[in-house]
Backbone as a printed PyTorch tensor [residue, N CA C, xyz], in Angstrom:
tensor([[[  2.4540,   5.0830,  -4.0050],
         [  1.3880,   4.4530,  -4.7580],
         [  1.9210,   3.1960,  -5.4450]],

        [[  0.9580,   2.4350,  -5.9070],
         [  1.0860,   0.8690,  -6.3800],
         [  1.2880,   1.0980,  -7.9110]],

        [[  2.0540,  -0.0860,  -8.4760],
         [  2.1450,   0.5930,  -9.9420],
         [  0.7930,   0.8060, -11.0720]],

        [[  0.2430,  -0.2100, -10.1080],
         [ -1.1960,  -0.2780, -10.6170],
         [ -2.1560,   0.6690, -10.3840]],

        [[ -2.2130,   1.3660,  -9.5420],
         [ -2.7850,   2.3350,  -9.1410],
         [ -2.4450,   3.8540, -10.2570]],

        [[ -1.0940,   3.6530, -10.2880],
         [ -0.7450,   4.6850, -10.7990],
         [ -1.2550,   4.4040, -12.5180]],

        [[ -0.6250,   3.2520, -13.0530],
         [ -1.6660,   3.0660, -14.1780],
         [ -2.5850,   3.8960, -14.7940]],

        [[ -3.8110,   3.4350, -13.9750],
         [ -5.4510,   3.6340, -13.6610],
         [ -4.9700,   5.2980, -13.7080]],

        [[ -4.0070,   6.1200, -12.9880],
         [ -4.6120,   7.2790, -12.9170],
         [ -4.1090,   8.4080, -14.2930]],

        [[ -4.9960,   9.5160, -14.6070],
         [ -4.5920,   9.9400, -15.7290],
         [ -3.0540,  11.0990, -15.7840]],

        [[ -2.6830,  11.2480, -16.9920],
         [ -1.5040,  11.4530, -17.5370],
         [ -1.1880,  12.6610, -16.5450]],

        [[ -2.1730,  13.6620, -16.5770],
         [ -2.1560,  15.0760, -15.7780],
         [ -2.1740,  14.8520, -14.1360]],

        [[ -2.6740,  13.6410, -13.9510],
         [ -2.2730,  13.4270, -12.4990],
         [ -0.7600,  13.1830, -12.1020]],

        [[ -0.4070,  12.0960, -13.1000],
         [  0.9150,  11.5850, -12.7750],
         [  1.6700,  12.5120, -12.7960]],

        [[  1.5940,  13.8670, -13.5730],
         [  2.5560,  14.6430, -14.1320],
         [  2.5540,  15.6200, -12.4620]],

        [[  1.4980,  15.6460, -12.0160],
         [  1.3200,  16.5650, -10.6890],
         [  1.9930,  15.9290,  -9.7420]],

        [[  2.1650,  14.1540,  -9.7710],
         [  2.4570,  13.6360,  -8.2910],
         [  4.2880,  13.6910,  -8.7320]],

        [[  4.8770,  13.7260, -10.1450],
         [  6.2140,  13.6070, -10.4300],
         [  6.3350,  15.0150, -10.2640]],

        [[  5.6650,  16.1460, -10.4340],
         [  6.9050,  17.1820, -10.3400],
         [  6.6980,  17.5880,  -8.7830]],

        [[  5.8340,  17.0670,  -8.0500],
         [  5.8830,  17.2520,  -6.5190],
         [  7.1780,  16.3700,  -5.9640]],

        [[  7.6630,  15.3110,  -6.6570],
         [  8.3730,  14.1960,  -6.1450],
         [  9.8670,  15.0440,  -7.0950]],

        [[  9.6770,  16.1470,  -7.6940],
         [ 11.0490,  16.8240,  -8.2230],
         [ 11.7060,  15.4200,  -9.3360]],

        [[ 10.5030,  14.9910, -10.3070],
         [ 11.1630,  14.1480, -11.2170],
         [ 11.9390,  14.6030, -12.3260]],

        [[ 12.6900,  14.9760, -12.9380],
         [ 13.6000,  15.9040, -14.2170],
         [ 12.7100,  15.2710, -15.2640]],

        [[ 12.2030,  16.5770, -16.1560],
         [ 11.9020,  16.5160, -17.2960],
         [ 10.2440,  15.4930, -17.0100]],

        [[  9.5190,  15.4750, -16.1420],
         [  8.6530,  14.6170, -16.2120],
         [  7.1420,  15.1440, -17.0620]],

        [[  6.9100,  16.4170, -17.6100],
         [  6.0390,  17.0140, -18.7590],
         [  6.7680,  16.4270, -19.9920]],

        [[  7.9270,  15.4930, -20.1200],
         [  8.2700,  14.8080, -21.8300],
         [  8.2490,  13.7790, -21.7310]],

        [[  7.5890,  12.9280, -20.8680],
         [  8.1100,  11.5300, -20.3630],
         [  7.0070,  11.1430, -20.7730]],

        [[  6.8610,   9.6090, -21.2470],
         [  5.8410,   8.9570, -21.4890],
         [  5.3140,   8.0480, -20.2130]],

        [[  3.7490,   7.9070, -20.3880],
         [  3.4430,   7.3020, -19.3780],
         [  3.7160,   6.0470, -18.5750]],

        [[  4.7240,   5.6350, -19.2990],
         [  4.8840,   4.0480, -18.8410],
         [  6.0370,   4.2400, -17.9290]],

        [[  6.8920,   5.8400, -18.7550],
         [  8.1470,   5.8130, -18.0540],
         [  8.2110,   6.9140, -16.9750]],

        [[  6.9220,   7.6200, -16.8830],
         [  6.4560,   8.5010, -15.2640],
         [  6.5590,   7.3780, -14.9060]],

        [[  5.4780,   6.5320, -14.7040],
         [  5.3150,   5.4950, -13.5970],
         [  6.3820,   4.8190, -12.8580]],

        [[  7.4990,   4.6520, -14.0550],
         [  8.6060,   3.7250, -13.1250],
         [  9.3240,   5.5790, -12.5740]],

        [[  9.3230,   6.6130, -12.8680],
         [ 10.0560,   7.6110, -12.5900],
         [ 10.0740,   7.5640, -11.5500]],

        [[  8.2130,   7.9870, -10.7360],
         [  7.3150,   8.3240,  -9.4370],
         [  8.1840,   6.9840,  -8.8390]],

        [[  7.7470,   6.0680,  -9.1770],
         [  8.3100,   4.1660,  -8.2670],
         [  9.5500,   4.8570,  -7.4540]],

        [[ 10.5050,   5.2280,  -8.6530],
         [ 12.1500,   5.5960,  -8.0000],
         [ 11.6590,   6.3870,  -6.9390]],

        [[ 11.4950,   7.7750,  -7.3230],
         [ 11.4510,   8.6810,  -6.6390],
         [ 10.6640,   8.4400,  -4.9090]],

        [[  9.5270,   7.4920,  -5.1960],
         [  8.7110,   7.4720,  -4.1360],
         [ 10.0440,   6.6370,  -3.1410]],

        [[ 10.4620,   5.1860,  -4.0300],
         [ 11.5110,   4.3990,  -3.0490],
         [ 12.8700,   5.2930,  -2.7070]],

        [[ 13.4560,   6.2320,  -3.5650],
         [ 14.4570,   6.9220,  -2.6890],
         [ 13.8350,   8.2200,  -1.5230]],

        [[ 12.7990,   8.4360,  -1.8640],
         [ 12.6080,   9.2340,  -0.5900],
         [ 11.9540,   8.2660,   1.1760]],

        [[ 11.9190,   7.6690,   0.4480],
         [ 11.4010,   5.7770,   1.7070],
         [ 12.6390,   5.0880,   1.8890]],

        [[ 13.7660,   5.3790,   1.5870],
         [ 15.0430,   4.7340,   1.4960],
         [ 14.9760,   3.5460,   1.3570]],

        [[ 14.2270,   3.3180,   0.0590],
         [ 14.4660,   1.6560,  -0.5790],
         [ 15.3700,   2.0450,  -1.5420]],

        [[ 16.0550,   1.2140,  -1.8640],
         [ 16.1890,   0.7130,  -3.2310],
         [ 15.6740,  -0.0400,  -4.2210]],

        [[ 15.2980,   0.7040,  -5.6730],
         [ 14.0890,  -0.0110,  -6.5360],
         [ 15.1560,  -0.3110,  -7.4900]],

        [[ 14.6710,  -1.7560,  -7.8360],
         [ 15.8180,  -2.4850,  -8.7040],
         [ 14.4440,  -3.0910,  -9.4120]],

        [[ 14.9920,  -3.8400, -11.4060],
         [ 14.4150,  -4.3490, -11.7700],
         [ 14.6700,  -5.5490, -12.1760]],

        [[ 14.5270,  -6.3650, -12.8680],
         [ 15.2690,  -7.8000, -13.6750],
         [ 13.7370,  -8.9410, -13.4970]],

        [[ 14.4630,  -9.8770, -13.9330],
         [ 13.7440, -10.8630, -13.8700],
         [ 13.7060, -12.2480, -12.7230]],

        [[ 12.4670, -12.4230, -12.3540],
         [ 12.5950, -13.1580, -11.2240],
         [ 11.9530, -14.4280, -11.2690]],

        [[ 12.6630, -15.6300, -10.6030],
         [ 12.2400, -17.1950, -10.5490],
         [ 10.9030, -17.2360,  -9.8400]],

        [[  9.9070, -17.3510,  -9.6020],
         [  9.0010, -17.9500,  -8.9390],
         [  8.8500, -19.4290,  -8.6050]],

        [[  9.4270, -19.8290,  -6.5890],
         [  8.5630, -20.9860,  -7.3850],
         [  7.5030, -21.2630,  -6.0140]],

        [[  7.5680, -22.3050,  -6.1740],
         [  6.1120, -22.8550,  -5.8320],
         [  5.1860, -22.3660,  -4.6490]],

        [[  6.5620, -21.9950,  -3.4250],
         [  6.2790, -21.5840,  -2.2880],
         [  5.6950, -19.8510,  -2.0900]],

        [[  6.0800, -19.6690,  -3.5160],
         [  5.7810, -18.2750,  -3.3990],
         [  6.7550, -17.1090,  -3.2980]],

        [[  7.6990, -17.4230,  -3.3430],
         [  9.0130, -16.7560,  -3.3510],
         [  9.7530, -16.8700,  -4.8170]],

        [[ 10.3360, -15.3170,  -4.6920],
         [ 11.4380, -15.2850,  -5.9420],
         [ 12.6120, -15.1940,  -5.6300]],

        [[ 13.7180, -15.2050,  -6.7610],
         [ 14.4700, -15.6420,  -6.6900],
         [ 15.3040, -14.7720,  -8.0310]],

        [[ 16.3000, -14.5640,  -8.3150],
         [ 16.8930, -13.6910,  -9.6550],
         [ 16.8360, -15.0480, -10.6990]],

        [[ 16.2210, -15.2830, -11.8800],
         [ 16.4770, -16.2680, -12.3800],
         [ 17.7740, -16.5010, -12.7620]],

        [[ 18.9120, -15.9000, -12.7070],
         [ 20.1770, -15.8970, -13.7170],
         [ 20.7100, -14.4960, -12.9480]],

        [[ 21.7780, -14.9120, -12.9690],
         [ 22.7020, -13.8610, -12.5570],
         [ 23.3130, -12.6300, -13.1100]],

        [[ 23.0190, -12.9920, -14.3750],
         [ 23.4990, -12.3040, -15.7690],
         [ 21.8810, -11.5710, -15.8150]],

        [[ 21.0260, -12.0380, -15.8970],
         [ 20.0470, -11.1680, -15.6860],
         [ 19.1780,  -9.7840, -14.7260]],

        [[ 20.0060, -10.4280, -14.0200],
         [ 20.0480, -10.0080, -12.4080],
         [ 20.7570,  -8.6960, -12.1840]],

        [[ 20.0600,  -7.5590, -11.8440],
         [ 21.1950,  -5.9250, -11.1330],
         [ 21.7980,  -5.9350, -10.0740]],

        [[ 21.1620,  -7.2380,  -9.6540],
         [ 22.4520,  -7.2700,  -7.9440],
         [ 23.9990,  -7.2360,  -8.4090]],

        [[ 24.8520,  -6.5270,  -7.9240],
         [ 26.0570,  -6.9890,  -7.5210],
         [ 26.5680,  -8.3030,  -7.2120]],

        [[ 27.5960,  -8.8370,  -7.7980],
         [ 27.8380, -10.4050,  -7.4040],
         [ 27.9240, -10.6890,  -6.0610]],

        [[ 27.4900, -11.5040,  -5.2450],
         [ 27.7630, -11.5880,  -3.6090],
         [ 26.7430, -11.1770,  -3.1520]],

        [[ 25.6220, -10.4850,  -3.9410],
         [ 24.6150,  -9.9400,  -2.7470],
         [ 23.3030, -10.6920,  -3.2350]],

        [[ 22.0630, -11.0080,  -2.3710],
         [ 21.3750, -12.0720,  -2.2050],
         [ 20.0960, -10.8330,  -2.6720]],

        [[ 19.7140, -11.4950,  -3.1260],
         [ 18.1410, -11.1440,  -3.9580],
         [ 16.9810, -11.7040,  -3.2080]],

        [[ 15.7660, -11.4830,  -2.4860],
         [ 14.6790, -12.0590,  -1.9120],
         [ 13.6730, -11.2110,  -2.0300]],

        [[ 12.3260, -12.3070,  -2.7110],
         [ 11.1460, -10.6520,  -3.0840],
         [  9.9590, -12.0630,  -2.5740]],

        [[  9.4600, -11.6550,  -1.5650],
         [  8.1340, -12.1980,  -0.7310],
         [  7.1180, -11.6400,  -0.9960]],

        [[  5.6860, -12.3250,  -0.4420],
         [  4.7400, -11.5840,  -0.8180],
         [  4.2520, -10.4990,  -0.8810]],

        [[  5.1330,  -9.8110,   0.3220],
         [  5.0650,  -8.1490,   0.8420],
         [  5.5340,  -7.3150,  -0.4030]],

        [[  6.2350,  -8.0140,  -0.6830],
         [  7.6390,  -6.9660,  -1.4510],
         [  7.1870,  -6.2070,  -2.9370]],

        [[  5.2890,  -6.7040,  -2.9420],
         [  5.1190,  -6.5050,  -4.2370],
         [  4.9950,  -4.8150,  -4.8210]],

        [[  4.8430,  -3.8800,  -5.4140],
         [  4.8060,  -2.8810,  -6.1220],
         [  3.2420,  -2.5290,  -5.9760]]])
């Protein structure tokens, strides 16, 4: 699910789709922090990796890590988030 989606849906839902997804402790979790829980859980069982930070936008439509220091990549490894790539 989209993060937005998940949003929109209520507290007792989320709590049903995290302990199906085996989230720890997800009946004490607040709703902002199910949502990113489910995100993980949904991308490690899809074998993504879900990373967060802050990202450059520019014009073309593409991001970019603004700062490196801001950035969870590992030094050496290349950051690219397209239109697909959204949440």
């Amino acid at each position: 699910m989209k993060i937005l989606e998940l949003e929109n849906e209520p507290l007792a839902k989320l709590r049903s789709v995290a302990k199906d997804l085996n989230v720890n402790n997800f009946n004490r979790l607040k709703k902002e922090t199910l949502i990113v829980q489910i995100r993980q859980a949904e991308a490690q069982k899809e074998g993504v990796e879900l990373r967060g930070g802050v990202l450059e936008i520019m014009s073309e439509g593409i991001g970019f890590p603004a700062r490196r220091e801001l950035s969870h990549q590992r030094p050496g490894r290349l950051c690219f988030a397209g239109p697909a790539a959204t949440l």
